[in-house]
N, C-alpha and C positions, 0 to 999 in steps of 0.2 A: 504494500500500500504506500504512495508516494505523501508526499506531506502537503497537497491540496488537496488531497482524499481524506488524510486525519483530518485538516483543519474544518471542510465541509461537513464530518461525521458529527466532529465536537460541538459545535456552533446550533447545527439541525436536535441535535439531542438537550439542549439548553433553549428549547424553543425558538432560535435567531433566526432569519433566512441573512444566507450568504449574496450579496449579488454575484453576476457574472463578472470573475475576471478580479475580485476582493483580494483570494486568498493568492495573487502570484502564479507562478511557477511557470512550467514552460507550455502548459493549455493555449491555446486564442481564446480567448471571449465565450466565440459561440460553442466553443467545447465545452467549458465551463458549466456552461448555463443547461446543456445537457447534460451533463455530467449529474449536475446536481439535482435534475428534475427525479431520473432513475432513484438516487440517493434520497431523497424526500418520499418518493412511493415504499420504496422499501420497508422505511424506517415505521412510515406513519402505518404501514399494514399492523407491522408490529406492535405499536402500539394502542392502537385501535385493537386489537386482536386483545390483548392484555385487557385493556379496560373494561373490552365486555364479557369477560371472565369472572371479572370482581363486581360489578356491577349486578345490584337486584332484580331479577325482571319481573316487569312491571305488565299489568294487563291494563292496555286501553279502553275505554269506558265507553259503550255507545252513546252514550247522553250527551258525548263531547259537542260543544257550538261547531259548527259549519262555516267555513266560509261562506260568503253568499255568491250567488253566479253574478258577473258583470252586466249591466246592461248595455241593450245593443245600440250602436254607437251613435248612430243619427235618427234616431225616434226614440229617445229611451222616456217618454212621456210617461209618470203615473199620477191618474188623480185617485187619489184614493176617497174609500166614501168613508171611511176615515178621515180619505173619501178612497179609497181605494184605487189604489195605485198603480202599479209596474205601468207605466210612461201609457200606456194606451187607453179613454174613457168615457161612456154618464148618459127621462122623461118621466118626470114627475109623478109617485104614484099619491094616489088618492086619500089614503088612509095610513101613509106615511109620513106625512109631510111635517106633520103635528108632534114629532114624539121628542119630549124634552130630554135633552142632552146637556147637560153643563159644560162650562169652558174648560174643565180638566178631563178633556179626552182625550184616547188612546190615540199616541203621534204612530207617524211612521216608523213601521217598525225595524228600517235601515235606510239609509242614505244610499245615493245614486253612485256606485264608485266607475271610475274612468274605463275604457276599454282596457283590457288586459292585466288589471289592479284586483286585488281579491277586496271584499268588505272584512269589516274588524267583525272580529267573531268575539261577541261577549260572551262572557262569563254567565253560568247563572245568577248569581247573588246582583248580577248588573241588570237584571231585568224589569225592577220596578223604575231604577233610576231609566232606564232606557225607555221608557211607555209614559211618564210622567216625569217631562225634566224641570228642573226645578231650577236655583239661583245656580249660575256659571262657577263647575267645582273648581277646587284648585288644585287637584290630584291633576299627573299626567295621562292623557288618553292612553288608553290601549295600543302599542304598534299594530299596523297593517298587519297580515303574515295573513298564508294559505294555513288552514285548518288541516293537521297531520291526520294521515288516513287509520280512520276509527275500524278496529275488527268489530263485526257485528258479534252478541255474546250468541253462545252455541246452543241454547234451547229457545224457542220462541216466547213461550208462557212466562218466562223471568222478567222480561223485558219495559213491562211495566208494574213492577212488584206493587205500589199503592192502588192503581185501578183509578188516578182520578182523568181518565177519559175514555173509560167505558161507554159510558152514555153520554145526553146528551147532559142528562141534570149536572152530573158528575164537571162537564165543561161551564156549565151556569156559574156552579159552586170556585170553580178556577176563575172566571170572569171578575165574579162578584170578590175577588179577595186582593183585585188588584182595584176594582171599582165599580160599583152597581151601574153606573150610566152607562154602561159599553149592552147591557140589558135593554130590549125596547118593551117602553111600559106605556106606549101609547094606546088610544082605547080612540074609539069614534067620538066626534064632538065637529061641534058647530063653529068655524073657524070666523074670528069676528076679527075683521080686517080693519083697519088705523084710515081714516080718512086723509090723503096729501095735502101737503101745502104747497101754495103756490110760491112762488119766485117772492111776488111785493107781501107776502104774509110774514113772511121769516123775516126774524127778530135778530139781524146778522151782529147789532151791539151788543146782545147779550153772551154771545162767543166770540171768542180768540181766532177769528179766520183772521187767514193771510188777504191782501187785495187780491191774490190769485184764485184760491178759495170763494171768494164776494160775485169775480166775474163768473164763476162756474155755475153757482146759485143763480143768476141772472140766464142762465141761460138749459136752467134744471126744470122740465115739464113738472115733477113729481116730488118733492120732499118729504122722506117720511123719519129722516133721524139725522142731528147734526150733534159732534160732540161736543159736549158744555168743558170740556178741558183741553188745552191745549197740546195737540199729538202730532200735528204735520210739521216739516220741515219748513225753516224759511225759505222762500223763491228767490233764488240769485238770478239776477242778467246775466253772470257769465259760464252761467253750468249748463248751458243749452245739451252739452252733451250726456249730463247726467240727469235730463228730463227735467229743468230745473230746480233739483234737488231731492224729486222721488226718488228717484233708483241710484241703486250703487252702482259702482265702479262696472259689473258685469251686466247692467242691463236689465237688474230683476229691480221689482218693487221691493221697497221699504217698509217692512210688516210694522207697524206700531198698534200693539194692543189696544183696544178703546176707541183708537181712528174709524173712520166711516169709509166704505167703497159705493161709491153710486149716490151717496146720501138717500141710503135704504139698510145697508146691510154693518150692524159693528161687529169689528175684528177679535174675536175671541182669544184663538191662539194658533201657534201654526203649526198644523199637521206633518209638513212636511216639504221638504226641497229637491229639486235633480236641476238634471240641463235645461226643461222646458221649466221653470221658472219655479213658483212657491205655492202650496194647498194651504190654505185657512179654512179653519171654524168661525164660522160668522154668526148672527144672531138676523134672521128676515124682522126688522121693525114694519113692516106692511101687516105683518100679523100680529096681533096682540094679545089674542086668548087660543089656543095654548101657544107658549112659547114655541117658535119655529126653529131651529139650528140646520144648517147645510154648511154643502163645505165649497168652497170656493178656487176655482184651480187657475190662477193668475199667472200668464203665459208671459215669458221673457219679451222685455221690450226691443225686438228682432224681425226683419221682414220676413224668416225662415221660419222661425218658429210660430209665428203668425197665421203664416200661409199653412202650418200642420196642424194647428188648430181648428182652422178650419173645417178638413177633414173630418176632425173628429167630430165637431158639432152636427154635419153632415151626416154624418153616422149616426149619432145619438139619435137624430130628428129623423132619422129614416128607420130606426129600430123600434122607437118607440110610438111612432104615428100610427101602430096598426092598431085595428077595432078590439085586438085581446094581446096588449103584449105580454112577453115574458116576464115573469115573475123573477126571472135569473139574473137580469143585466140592469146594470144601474142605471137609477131613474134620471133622465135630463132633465130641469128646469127652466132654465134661461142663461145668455150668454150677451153679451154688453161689451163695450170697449170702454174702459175705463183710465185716464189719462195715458194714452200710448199703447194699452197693455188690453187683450183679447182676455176675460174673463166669463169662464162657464160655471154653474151654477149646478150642483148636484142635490142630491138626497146624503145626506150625514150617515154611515152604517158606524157599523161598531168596529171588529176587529179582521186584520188580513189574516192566512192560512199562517206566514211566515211568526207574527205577533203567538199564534196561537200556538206553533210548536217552542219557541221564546219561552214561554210561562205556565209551561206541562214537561220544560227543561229538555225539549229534542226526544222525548220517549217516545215520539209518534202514537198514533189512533189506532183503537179497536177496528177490529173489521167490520164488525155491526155502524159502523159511526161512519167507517168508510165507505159500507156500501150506502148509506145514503148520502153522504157530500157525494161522491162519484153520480149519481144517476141524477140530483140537481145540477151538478157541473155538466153534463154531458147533453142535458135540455137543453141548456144557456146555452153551448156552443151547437145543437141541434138548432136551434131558433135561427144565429145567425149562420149559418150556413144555408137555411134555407129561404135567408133574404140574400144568395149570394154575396155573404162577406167574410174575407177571414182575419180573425185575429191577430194573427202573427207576433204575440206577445203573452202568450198563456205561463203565469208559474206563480208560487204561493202567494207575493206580492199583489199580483192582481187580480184575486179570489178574496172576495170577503163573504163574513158571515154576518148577519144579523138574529140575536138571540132574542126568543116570543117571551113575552112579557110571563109566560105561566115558564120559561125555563125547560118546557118540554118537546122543543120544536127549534127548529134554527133556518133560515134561508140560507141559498148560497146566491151570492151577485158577483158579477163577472164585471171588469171594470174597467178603466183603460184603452182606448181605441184608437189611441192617437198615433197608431203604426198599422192598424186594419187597412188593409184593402179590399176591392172590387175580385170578384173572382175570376173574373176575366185580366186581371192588369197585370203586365211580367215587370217587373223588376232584376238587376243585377244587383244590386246591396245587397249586405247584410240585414237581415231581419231576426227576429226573436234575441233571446238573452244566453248567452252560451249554454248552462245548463239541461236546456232544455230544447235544446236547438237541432232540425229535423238534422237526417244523414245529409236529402238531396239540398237543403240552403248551404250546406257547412261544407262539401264539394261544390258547389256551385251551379247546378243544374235548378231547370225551372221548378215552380213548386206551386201548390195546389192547397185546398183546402185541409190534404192530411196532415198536413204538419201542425197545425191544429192538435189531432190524434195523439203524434208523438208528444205533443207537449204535455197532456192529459195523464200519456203513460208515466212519465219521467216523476210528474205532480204527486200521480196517485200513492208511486211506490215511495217518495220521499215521506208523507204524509204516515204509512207505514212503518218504516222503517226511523225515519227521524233526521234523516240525511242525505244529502244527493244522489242520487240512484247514478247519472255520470258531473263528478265533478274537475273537468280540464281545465286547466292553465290557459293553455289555447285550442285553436282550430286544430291543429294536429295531433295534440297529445285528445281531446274531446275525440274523435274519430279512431285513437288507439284503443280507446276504453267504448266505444261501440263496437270493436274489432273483439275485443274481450266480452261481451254480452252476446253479439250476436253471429262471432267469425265473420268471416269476409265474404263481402257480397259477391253474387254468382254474375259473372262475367256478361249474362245477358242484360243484368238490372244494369251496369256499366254501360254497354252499349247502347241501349233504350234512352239513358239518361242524356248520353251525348248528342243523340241523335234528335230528342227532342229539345234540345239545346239550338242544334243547331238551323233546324225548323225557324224555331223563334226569333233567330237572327236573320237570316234568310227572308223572313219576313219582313219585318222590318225595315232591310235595304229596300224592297217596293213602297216605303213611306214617304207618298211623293214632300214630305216636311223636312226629309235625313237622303243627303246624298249618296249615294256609292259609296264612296272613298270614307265619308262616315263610318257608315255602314260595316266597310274592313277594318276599321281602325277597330270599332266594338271588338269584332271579332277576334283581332289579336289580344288585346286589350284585357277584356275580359274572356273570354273561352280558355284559352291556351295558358294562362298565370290560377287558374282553378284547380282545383283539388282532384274534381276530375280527372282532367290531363294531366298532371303530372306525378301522381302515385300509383296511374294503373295506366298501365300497356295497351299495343294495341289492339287487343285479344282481349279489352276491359279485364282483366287478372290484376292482383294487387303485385305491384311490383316493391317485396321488401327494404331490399336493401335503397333505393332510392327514399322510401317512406324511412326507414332508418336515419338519412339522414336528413329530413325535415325535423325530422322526432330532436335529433341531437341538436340543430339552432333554433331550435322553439322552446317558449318558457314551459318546462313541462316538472311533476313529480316523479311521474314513471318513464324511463325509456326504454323499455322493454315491454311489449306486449306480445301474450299469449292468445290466441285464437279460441274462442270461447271459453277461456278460463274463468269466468264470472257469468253463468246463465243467469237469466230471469230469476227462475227460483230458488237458485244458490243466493243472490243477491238480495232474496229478501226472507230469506231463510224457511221456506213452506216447502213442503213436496211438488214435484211439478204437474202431479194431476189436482194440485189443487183449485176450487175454480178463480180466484185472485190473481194465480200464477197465469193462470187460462187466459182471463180477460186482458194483463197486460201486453203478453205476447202477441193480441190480436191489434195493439197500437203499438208495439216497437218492434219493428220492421225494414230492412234496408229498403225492400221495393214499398213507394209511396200506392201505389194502383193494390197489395196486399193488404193494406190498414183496413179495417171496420171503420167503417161508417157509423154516424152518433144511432142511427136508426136499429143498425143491428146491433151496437153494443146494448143496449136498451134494453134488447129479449136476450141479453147473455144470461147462462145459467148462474153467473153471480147475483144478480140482481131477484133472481127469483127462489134464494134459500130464504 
């Protein structure tokens, strides 16, 4: 051994790294630097080997927090009816409208995190402070980090040793211990509406308006609530670009408790925030017996995000305009532009799927409980499907419940629409939230109403289980771990997918709007840089070792996958003839044209034990 070899050994073993070229001797540089790398592997095997010798082992807990899946990147809209959230949302129902909510309700129950960023996985004991925040702590937040992969435990029946979400009372009982308002204890009544003021009636000396404020009054049809304390910002001349002093730095509204929007509706508290802008609890002063609460989804002051708001109002008012709507999807109100800012108006629910496994600690739901959230969930997406539209944003986030005032009944509403399309309309984006994200969007092939289906699936077994049925880093480690569930798709689904791919383009170039030369560009563009084309041959087979090395520069946990090493029912620990194991399987599927339909899942023999 020469004496840059001791001095590398000594230094590595005292924890130091050497640079290249440190210790002398007659190496170059880049010998060195190899020299040492060998030298580091070696050493650290060794010791790494040591360590887990002495070291206790430890059993991972399935109750462990989750990361949460990322939202998708250009529609990540949730209004939650909380207001019910995951970025997509919201018509009025009847004998809803009335049911008193206090201003301490259930917020969102996670933030919007960036594409490719996991969310902070709380803690249990963080759960109340998480659903009910309170004065700005002074402890340090929780780091980011992905959620280490939880072994599920090895008998089923353990799995929720107390039983508190057996039933449904059992989840009343969980509601009510973090807050009885998330309970609807509305009952019929006769809604006695506040008479407006006009413009010259209002008393504007007896409040602290701004002159900005004063002109707005002067120009307000309706008056029905002005705050008697002073809550808006002063109007500068020179903040033209900060909306004269409404919004921040990023273009959102400035939520101030007490404030008025519309001078109709005061700001209770705020639900929750993403990229489309901020959700408030508001209080409708137009109603005056019984107190009214909605939630309010205050869209960034942006011409893009504007313009997807749109959409989704469009949506609502097309879902909800029929002579019997669904009982499933959250009710639209009204929708207003309010200084800059595109504001919809929903119905107030109680809590999301994600809240609910949050505060039953990740133990997941009874199967009796599942099969009915499953078969209201699967209405809601049967409704809109059969107005031609698809969600494209289905996962715990944008599933809410509302709980019946007797405690022994629950709805489910579906919520969020602000990424929905026409069934007809192709897209090349991204859509849906990684999690839960079909095979053919995450390859890049066209997609259709099942992906919907997938999403349901992914929902259901999480719901089950407690934790994400596939949870990837990215597109390509998400696609290893559907390679691990479902092995590799058969070379004809490949083909099929490309092919109608390529239809779709092909089409297109005849759009006397989009030239030729467009037309190719799409197609290099987007075909040929997809997932499709470039991990499977041209025999559609998966070709390994090139997937090998996407797997290696993508941010992933695992780089190694094994070809159905993780089925359905290994994955949620049932027998495979079970009927749960059954009905998932008939929504997680490489080929989209193999999915059930919400129609047949309906008469699946789960639904009918």
């Amino acid at each position: 051994m020469d004496l840059q070899d001791s001095f590398s050994r000594i230094n590595l073993a005292q924890g130091k790294q050497v640079p290249p070229g440190a210790a002398g001797g007659p190496l170059s540089e880049s010998t060195n630097y190899n020299f040492m790398r060998a030298t580091t592997s070696s050493l650290q095997k060794k010791v790494d080997y040591k360590r887990k010798r002495t070291e206790p082992k430890t059993v991972p807990s399935a109750a462990t927090p989750r990361a949460r899946s990322p939202s998708q990147p250009r529609h990540p809209l949730r209004l939650l009816a909380e207001p019910r959230a995951a970025k997509d949302t919201n018509n009025a129902p009847k004998t809803q409208l009335h049911q008193p909510v206090s201003p301490r309700k259930l917020t969102k129950s996670r933030s919007i995190p960036a594409m490719g960023h996991a969310a902070v996985a709380f803690a249990s004991q963080d759960v109340f402070s998480r659903l009910y925040p309170g004065p700005p702590s002074r402890t340090r937040p929780m780091p980011q980090q992905a959620r280490p992969p939880v072994t599920p435990p090895a008998s089923r029946p353990t799995r929720i040793p107390s039983g508190p979400s057996q039933k449904v009372s059992d989840l009343t009982r969980v509601f009510a211990k973090f807050d009885r308002d998330v309970i609807d204890t509305s009952h019929e009544a006769t809604l006695e509406m506040k008479t407006p003021l006009k413009p010259h009636e209002a008393n504007v000396d007896s409040h602290q308006l701004t002159i900005y404020e004063r002109g707005e009054l002067l120009r307000c049809k309706s008056i029905y609530y002005i705050p008697t304390a002073r809550h808006g910002a002063p109007v500068r001349d020179n903040t033209e670009s900060l909306n004269y002093g409404f919004d921040d730095i990023g273009g959102n509204y400035i939520i101030r408790p007490g404030d008025h929007i519309d001078y109709r509706y005061e700001i209770c508290s705020t639900l929750g925030t993403g990229s489309f802008g901020t959700v408030v609890m508001a209080r409708d002063h137009k109603i005056t017996a019984p107190p009214r609460y909605v939630a309010i989804k205050i869209i960034k002051n942006d011409l893009q995000w504007s313009l997807q708001s749109v959409r989704e109002i469009k949506t609502l008012k097309q879902l909800g305009s029929h002579d019997s709507p669904s009982d499933h999807i959250l009710a639209y109100i009204d929708h207003f532009n309010f200084r800059s800012h595109m504001c919809i108006v929903t119905e107030l629910l109680s809590v999301n799927l994600y809240s609910l496994l949050e505060m039953i600690e990740f133990r997941g739901l009874a199967l009796p409980l599942i099969r009915d959230l499953a078969h209201q969930l699967i209405s809601g997406v049967q409704f809109i499907h059969k107005n031609s539209i698809i969600h494209c944003d289905i996962k715990p986030e944008n599933i809410m419940l509302r709980l019946g005032s007797e405690g022994s009944d629950f709805t489910v509403k579906l919520i969020d629409f602000g990424t929905s399309c026409p069934r007809d309309e192709i897209s090349f984006t991204y859509i849906q939230s990684r999690y839960y994200r079909a095979p053919e969007v995450i390859l890049g092939a066209t997609y259709g109403p099942a992906i919907d289906m997938w999403s349901i699936g992914c929902v259901l077994a999480e719901m089950y289980t407690g934790y994400p049925l596939l949870a990837g880093k990215s597109e390509v480690e998400q696609c290893g771990l559907i390679l691990e569930l479902l092995g590799p798709p058969r070379p004809g689904t490949i083909i099929g997918y490309r092919r109608s791919l390529q239809r779709s383009v092909q089409k297109s170039a005849f759009n006397p709007e989009q030239s030729f030369s467009q037309a190719g560009l799409v197609n290099d563009r987007q075909l040929k840089r997809t997932l499709l084309f470039k991990i499977f041959d041209g025999q559609g087979r998966l070709n390994q070792g090139i997937f090998a090395q996407y797997l290696a520069n993508a941010p992933a946990t695992k780089r190694h996958f094994k070809p159905h090493a993780r089925p359905v029912a290994a994955s949620v620990q049932l027998p495979p003839t079970h009927p749960f194991v059954s009905l998932l399987a008939r929504m997680l599927t490489w080929e989209a044209a193999e999915r059930a339909t919400p129609d047949e899942l309906l008469t699946h023999a789960f639904f009918q034990q």
